[in-house]
C-alpha positions in Angstrom: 32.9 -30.6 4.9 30.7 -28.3 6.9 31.8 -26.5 10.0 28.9 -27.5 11.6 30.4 -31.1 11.5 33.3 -30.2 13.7 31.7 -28.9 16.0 29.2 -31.8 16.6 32.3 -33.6 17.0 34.0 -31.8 19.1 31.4 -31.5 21.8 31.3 -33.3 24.8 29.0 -36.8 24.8 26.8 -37.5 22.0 27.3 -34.7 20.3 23.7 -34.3 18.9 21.8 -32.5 22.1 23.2 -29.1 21.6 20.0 -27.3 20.5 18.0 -29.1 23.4 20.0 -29.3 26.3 19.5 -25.5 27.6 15.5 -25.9 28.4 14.8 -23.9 25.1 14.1 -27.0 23.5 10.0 -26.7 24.4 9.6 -23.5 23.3 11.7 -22.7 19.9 9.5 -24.6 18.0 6.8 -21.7 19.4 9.2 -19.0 19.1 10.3 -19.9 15.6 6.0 -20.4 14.2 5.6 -16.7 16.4 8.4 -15.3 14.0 7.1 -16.5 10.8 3.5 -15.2 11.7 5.2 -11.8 12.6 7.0 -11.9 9.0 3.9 -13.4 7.1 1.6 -10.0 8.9 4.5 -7.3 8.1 5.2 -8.1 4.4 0.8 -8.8 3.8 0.6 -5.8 5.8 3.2 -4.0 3.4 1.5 -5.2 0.0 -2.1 -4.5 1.0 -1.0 -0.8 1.9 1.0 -0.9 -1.3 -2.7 -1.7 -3.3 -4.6 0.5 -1.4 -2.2 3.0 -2.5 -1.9 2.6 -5.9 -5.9 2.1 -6.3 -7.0 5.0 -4.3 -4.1 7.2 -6.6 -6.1 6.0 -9.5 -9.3 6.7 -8.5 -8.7 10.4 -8.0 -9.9 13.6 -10.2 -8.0 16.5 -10.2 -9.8 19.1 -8.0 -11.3 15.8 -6.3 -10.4 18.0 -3.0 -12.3 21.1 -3.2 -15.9 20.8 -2.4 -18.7 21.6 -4.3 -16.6 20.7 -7.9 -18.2 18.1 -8.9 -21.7 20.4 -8.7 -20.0 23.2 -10.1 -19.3 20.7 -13.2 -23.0 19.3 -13.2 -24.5 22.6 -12.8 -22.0 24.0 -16.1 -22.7 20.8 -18.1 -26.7 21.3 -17.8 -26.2 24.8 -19.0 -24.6 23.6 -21.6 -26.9 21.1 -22.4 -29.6 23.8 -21.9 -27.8 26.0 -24.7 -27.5 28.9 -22.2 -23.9 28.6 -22.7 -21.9 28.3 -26.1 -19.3 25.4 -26.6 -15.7 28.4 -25.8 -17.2 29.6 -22.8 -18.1 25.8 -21.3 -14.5 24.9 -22.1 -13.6 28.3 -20.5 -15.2 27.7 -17.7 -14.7 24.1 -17.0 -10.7 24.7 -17.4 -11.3 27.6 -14.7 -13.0 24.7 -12.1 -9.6 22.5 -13.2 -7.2 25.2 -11.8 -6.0 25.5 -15.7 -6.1 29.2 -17.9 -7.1 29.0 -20.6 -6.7 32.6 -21.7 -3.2 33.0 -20.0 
């Protein structure tokens, strides 16, 4: 037996107005569909951050904050391409513009 059961009838008259009789009756139903809104925004808010996240982590180079890089890498691969530059010192170089040492 639920409890709920005993209490329905142990209340005073019918027994089946309690959740209308205090002039909330009108406006749960709004304050309930204002509540699930709230709970549908947070956890869609929460997931989209959560993708944003784990996209925009994904997307970045290392250096990706230092401007210029990705010049400094164009500039050292047409060199390169140009045969200015022989294959050890592009690899030197390029692991310089990656923060890595080669020679250390």
């Amino acid at each position: 037996m639920n409890i709920g059961y005993a209490f329905v009838i142990g209340a005073p008259g019918g027994g089946w107005g309690h959740m209308g009789n205090g002039g909330w009756s009108g406006w749960m139903w709004l304050w309930g569909t204002v509540m699930v809104l709230f709970w549908v925004a947070v956890i869609g808010a929460a997931a989209w951050l959560a993708a944003r996240a784990a996209t925009s982590s994904r997307a970045r180079t290392p250096g990706s904050g230092r401007p210029g890089l990705e010049r400094a890498r164009e500039i050292l691969a047409e060199r390169y391409a140009r045969g200015e530059i022989s294959t050890e010192e592009y690899d030197e170089r390029l692991a310089n513009l990656d923060g890595r040492n080669v020679h250390a």
